[in-house]
Wavefront OBJ file of the C-alpha trace (Angstrom):
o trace
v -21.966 -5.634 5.150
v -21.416 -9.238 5.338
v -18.101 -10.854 5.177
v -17.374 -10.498 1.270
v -17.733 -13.700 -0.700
v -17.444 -11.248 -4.250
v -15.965 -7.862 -3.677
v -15.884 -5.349 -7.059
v -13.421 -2.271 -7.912
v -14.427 0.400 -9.573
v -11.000 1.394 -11.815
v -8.378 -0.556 -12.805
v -5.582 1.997 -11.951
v -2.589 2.008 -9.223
v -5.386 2.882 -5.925
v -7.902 0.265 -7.673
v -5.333 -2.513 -8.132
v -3.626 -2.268 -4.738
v -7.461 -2.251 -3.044
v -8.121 -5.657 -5.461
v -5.325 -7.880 -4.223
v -6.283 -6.393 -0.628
v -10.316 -7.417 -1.045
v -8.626 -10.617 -3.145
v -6.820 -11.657 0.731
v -10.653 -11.660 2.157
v -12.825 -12.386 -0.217
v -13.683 -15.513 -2.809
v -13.462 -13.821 -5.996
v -12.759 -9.885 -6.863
v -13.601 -8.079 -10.458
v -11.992 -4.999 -11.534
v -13.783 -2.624 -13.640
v -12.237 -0.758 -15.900
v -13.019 1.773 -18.647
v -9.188 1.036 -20.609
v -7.827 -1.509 -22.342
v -4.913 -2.317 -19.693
v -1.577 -2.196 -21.311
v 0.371 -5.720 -21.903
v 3.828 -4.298 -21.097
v 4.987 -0.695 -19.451
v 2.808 1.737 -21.817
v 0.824 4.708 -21.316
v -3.242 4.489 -21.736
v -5.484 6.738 -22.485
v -7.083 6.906 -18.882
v -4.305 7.764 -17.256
v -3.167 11.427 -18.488
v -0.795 12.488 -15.334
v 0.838 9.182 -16.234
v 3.038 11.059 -18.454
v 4.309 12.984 -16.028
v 6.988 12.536 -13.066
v 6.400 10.235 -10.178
v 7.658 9.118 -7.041
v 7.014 6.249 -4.511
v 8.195 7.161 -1.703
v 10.447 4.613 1.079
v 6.813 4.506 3.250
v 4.786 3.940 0.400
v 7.575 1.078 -1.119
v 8.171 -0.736 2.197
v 3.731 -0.629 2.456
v 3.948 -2.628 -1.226
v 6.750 -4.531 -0.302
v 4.100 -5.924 2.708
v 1.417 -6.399 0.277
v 3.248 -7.694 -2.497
v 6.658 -9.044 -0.884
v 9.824 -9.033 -3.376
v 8.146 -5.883 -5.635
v 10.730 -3.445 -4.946
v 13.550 -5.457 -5.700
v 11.722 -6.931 -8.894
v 11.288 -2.736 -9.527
v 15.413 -2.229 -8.429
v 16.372 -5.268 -10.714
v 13.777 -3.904 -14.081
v 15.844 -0.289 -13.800
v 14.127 1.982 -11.108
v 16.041 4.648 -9.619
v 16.432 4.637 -5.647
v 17.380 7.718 -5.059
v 18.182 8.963 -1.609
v 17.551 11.752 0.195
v 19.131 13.875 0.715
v 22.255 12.544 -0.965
v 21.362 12.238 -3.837
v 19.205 15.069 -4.648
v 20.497 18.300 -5.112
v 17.318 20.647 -4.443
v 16.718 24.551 -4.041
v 13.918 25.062 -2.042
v 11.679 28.121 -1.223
v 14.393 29.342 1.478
v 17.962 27.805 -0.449
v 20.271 25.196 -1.442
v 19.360 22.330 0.312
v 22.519 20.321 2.007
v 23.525 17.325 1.045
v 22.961 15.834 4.199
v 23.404 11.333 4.253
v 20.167 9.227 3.813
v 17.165 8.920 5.746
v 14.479 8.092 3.185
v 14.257 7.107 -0.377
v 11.982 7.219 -2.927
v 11.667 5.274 -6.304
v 11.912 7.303 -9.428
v 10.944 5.384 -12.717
v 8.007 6.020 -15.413
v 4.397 5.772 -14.187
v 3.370 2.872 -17.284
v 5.999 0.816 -15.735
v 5.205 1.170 -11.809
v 1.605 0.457 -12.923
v 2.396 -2.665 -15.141
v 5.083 -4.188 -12.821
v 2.474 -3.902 -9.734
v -0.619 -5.115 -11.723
v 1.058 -8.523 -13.512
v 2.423 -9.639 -10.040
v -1.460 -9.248 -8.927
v -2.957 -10.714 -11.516
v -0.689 -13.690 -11.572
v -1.593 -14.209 -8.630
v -5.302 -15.326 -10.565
v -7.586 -14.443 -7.575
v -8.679 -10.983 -9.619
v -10.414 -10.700 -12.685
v -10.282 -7.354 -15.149
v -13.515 -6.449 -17.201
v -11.675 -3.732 -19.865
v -13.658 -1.728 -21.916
v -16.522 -1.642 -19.285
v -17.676 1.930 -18.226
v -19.455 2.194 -14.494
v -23.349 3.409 -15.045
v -24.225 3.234 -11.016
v -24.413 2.261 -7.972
v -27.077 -0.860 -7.150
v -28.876 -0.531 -4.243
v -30.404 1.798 -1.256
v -28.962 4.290 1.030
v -28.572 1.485 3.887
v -27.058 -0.918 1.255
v -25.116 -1.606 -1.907
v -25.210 -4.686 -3.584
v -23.820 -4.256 -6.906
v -23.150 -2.359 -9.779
v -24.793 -1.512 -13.239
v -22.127 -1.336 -16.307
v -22.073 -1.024 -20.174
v -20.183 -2.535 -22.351
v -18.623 0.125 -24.010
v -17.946 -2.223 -27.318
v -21.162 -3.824 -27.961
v -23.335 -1.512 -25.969
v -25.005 -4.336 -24.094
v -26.014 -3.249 -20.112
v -25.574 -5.672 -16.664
v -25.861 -6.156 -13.694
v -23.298 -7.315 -11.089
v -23.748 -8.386 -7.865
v -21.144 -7.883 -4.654
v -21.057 -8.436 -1.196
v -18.357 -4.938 -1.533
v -17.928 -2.258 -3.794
v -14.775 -0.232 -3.765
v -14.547 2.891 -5.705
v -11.099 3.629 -6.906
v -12.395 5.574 -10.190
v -9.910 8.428 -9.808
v -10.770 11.942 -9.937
v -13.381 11.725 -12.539
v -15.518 9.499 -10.003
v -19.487 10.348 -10.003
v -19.560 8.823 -6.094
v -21.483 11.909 -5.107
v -23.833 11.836 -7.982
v -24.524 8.181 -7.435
v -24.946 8.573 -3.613
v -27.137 11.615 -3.899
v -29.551 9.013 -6.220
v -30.036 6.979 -3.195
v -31.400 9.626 -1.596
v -28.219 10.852 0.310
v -26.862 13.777 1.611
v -23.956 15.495 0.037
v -20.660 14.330 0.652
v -18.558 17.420 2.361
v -15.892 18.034 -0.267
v -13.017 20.661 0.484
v -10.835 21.848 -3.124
v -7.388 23.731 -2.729
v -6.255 24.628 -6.222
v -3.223 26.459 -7.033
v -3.935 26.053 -10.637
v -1.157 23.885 -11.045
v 0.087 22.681 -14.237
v 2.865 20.492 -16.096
v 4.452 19.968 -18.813
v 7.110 17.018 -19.523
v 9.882 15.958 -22.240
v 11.570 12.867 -21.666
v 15.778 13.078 -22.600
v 18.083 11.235 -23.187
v 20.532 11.568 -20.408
v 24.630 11.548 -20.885
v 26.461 8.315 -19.988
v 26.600 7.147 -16.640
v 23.929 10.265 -15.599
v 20.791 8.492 -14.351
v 23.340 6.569 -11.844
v 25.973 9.081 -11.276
v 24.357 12.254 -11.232
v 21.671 13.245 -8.699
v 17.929 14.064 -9.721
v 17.856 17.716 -9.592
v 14.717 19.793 -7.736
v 14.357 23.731 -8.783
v 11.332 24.845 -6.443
v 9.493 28.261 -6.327
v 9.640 30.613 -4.001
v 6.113 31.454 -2.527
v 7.092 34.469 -0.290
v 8.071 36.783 -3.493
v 3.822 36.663 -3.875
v 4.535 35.661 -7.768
v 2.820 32.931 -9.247
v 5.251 30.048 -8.932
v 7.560 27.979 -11.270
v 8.947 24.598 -10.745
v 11.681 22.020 -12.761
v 12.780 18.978 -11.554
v 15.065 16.304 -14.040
v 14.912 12.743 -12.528
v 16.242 9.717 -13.438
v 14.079 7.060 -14.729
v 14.271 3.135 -15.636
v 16.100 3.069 -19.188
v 18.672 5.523 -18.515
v 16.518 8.447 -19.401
v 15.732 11.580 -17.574
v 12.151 12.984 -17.295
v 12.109 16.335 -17.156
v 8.959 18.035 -15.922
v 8.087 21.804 -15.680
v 4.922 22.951 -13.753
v 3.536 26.328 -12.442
v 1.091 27.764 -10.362
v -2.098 29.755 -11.945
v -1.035 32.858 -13.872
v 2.555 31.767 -14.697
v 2.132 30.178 -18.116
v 3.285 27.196 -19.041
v 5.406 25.704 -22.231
v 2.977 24.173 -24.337
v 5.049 23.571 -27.531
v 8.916 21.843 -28.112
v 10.243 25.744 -28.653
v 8.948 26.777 -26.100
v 10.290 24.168 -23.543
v 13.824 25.132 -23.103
v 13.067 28.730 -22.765
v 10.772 28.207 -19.685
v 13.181 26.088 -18.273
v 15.217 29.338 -18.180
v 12.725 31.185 -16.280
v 13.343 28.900 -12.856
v 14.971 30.625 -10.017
v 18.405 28.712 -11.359
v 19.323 27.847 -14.592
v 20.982 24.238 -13.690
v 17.597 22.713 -15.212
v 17.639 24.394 -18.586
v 21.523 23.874 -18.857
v 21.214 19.935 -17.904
v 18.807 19.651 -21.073
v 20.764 22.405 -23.442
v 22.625 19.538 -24.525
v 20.415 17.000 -23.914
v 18.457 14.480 -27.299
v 14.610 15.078 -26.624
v 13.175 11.851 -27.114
v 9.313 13.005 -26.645
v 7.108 15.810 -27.417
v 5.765 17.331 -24.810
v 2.508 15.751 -22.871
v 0.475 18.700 -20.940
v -1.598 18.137 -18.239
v -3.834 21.026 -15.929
v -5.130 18.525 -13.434
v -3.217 19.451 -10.216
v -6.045 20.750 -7.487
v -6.359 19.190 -4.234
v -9.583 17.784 -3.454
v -11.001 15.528 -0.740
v -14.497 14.048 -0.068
v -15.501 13.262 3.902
v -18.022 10.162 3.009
v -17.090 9.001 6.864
v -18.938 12.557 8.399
v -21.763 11.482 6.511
v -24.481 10.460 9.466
v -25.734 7.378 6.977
v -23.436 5.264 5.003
v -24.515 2.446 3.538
v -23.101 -1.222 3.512
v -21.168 -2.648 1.001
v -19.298 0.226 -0.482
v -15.891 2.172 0.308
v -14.032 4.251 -1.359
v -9.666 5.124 -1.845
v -7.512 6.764 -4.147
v -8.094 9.966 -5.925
v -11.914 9.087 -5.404
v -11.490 9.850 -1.835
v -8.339 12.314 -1.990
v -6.502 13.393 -4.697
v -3.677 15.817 -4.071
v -1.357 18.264 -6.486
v 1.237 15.347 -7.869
v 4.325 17.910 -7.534
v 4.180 16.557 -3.588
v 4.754 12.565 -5.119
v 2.308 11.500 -1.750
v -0.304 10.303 -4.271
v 0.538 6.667 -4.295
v 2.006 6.001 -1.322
v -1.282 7.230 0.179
v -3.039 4.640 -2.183
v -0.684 2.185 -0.377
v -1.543 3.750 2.863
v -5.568 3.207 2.101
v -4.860 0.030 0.538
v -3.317 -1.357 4.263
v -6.307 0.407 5.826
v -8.664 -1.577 3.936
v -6.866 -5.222 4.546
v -6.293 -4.437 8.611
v -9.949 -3.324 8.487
v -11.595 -6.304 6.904
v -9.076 -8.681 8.740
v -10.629 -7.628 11.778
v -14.197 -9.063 10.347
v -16.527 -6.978 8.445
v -20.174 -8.894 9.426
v -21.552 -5.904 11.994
v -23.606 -3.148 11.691
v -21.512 -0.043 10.755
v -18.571 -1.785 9.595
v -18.582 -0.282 5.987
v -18.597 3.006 8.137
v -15.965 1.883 10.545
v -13.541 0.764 6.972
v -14.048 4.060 5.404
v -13.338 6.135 8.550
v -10.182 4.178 8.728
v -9.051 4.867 4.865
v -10.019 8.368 5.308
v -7.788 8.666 8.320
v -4.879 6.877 6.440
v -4.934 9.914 3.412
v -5.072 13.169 6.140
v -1.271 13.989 6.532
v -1.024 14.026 2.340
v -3.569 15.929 2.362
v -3.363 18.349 4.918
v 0.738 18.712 3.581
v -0.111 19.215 0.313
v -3.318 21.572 0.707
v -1.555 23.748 3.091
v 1.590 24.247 0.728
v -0.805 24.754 -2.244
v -2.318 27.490 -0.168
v 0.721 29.643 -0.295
v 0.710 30.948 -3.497
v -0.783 33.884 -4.834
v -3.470 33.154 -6.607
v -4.700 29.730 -5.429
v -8.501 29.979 -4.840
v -9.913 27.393 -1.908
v -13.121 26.070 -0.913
v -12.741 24.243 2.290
v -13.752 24.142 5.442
v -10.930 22.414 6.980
v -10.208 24.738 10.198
v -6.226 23.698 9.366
v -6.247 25.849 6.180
v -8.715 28.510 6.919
v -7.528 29.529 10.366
v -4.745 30.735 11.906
v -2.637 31.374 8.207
v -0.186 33.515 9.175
v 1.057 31.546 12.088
v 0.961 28.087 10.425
v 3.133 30.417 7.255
v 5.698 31.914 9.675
v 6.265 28.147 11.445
v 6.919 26.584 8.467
v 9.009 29.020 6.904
v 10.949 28.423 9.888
v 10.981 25.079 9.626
v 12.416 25.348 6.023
v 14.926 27.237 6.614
v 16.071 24.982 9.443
v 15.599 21.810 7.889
v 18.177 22.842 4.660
v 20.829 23.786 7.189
v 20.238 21.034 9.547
v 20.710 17.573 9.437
v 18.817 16.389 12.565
v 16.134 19.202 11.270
v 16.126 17.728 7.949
v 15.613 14.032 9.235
v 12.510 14.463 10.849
v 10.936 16.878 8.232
v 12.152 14.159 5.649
v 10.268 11.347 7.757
v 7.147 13.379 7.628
v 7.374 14.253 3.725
v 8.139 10.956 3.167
v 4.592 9.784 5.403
v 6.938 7.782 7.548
v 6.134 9.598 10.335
v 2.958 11.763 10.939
v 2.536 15.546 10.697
v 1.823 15.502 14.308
v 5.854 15.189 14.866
v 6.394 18.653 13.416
v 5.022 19.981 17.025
v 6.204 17.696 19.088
v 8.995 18.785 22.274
v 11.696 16.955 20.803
v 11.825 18.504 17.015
v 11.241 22.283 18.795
v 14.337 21.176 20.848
v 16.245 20.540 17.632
v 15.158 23.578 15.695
v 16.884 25.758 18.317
v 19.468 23.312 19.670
v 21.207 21.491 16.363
v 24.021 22.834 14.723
v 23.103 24.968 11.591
v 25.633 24.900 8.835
v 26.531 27.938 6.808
v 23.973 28.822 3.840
v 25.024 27.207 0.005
v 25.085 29.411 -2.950
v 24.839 27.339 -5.332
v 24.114 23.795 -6.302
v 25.733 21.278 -4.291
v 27.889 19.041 -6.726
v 30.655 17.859 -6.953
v 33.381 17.539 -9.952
v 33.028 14.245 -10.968
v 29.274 14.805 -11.207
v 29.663 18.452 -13.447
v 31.827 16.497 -15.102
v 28.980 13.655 -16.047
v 27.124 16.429 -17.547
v 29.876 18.738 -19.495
v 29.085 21.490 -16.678
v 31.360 24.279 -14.973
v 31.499 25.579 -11.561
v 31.267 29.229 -12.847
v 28.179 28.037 -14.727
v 26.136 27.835 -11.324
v 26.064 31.157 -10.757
v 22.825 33.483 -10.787
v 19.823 32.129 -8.060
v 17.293 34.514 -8.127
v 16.336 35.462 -4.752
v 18.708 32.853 -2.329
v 21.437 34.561 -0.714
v 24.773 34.606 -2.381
l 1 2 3 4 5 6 7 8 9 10 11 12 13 14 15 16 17 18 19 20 21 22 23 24 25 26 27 28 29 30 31 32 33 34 35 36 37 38 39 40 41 42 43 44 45 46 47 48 49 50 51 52 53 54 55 56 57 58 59 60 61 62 63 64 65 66 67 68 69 70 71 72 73 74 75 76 77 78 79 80 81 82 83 84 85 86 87 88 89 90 91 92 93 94 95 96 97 98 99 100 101 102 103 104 105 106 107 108 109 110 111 112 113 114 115 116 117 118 119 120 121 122 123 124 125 126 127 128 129 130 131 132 133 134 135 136 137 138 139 140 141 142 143 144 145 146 147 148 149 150 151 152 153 154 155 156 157 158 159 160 161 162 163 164 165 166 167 168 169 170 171 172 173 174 175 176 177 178 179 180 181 182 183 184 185 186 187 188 189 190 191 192 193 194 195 196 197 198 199 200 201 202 203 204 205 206 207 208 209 210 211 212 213 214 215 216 217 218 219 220 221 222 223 224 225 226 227 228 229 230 231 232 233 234 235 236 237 238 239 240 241 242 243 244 245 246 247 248 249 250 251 252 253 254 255 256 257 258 259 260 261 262 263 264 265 266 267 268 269 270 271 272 273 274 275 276 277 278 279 280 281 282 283 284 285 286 287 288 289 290 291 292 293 294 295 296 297 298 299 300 301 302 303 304 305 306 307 308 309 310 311 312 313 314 315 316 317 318 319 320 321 322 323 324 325 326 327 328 329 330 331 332 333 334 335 336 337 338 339 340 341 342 343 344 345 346 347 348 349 350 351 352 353 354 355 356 357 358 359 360 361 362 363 364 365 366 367 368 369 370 371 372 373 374 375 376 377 378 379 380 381 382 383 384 385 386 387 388 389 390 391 392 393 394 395 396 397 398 399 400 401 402 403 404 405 406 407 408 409 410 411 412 413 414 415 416 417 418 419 420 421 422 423 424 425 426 427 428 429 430 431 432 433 434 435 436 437 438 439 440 441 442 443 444 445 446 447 448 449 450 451 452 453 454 455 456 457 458 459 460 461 462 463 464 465 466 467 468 469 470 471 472 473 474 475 476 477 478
């Protein structure tokens, strides 16, 4: 791989973006392919189906953007987003309880996916280094096994078929990518792939929220308990950019999920506390509701492969793709996205080097994945084919630490702090073991356990509810 005088990406979408302003830093010109027609303004497309659904960028993933694209998350702050802190403002019940309201560590950004994605891409394409072909569908890889050197595409309006020509290819086509189907047509071996699915799905209605509520009143987190061995059932409510709330209920496989308006409220019921289903009781619906069953975690390994060829390298949900519930899916496009612009800062003209870029990517998405995989593994039901010696060895342990760990880390600050800093991928998994954090799990001060939601008056108040209305947690101590 020679120093990149015309890189292409393969997808147009948050990972593909973020990877085309990095190749744009290091290369002379950089095309984006992309099956859509890319929205004009903050509006859902067609390609994009978990789009509809609630998302986070977390504080690692912000301050990463904030590097690549300085002033974006105070142009995000100033359009609406919500910066919500945790754990102050989120009330959450978690597998093991209430979770205290202990004072800041991280934040993440809570707004709709359209307008994360359309904020992010006009700064980049003002910038006029990157070009978008729309309505342009990928046919396959140009090339050998030892080297790319383009792509072949269709226009998907006239029909008509080309060839493009790069010095780099990144693929950043999302889950539906065909990498291994292309790669195995150069006459390579498979690409190791490892698939956790919990057979998660969601289903989302956005509100209108009561005056003053998307500022005053925290987002709210109902989480399922895995240790009852039931499939599991999830709510959260969180504020978004134009004083809405999005209000998303998922499951794991086997516990149904609301498919139709009537049905919506009465699910919401079904969570472990009923604060979800009473904030939207009185709540205007301003949406139907959007359904979407694509939640498994899946990863590829293209860096084990013992051939790679030049030219090409691959991020996003291409490379990784997680269950969204965990919100680590685009901060670890962000994460991949630095990867790539250290890696090719540090020259890309050797032997190897598309190797040497991928194995650094692939490095960059291992803590979301290995969090998210080995929560997803939990719950009854969830079927797995990996070979990652993390998840298939050693389960019981790994389940009795980190049930441990959560019961700690809702009782104790200093707990809480570092397990937020490693949810949050601002600091690695690797902390969770090391001397100092066992020191605090037996050292820092626990407080007493919380039955029920942590809020206050003025904030029941925001939403016409009642103390005595808290009542009734399934399974956490009262």
């Amino acid at each position: 791989m020679t120093t990149p005088k015309h890189g292409i990406v393969l997808g147009g979408g948050w990972a593909g973006m973020l990877a085309a302003h990095v190749l744009a830093r290091h290369a002379e010109t950089v095309t984006v392919i992309e099956r859509d027609v890319l929205p004009d303004a903050p509006r859902h497309r067609k390609g994009s189906p978990q789009g509809r659904h609630v998302h986070v960028l977390w504080s690692s993933g912000a301050r990463l953007i904030d590097g690549l694209l300085p002033g974006m998350v105070e142009r995000l702050l100033k359009a609406g987003a919500r910066k919500v802190n945790f754990h102050q403002d989120l009330v959450t019940l978690t597998s093991h309880g209430w979770q205290h309201r202990f004072p800041p560590r991280q934040y993440a950004l809570m707004c709709t996916r359209p307008f994360l994605d359309w904020h992010v891409r006009d700064q980049i394409l003002a910038g006029g280094r990157v070009t978008v072909r729309q309505r342009t569908e990928i046919l396959d890889l140009v090339g050998d096994g030892t080297r790319i050197s383009g792509v072949r595409v269709r226009d998907m309006d006239g029909g008509d078929t080309e060839t493009l020509g790069a010095d780099l290819v990144v693929d950043a086509s999302g889950r539906g990518s065909r990498l291994r189907h292309w790669l195995s047509a150069l006459d390579l071996p498979p690409v190791e792939e490892d698939v956790v699915d919990a057979g998660i799905a969601y289903s989302t209605r956005i509100y209108q929220a009561p005056p003053g509520a998307t500022e005053g009143f925290p987002a709210i987190n109902v989480a399922a308990d895995h240790r009852v061995r039931e499939p599991g059932r999830f709510g959260v409510v969180y504020p978004q950019e134009d004083g809405t709330w999005m209000v998303t209920l998922s499951c794991t496989r086997g516990a149904g999920l609301p498919t139709t308006e009537e049905e919506f409220l009465p699910y919401a019921r079904t969570l472990r506390h009923p604060l979800v289903a009473d904030l939207i009781n009185g709540a205007e619906p301003l949406t139907p509701v959007a359904v979407s069953r694509v939640g498994a975690n899946r990863r590829l390994y293209p860096e084990r492969l013992e051939r790679w060829p030049e030219g090409l390298v691959v991020v996003g949900d291409a490379l990784a793709a997680f269950n969204p519930i965990y919100g680590h899916g685009m901060s670890a496009a962000a994460r991949a996205a630095t990867a790539l612009d250290e890696q090719l800062a540090l020259g890309v003209d050797e032997a190897g080097s598309a190797r040497r870029v991928q194995r650094a990517i692939s490095a960059s998405v291992d803590d979301p994945w290995i969090m998210a995989a080995s929560k997803d593994v939990e719950y009854v039901g969830c079927r797995m084919n990996a070979k990652d010696p993390r998840l298939t060895g050693g389960a019981t342990a790994r389940q009795r630490f980190s049930d441990l760990i959560a019961d700690r880390a809702i009782r104790s600050s200093a707990v809480c702090d570092v397990v937020t800093d490693v949810i949050s991928l601002t600091a690695p998994q690797s902390e969770l073991a090391s001397n100092r954090f066992l020191s605090l799990m037996h050292q820092d001060r626990m407080l007493p356990v919380l039955t029920a939601p942590p809020l206050t008056p003025d904030e029941l108040s925001l939403v016409k509810l009642s103390p005595s209305s808290l009542a009734g947690v399934k399974g956490v101590p009262r």
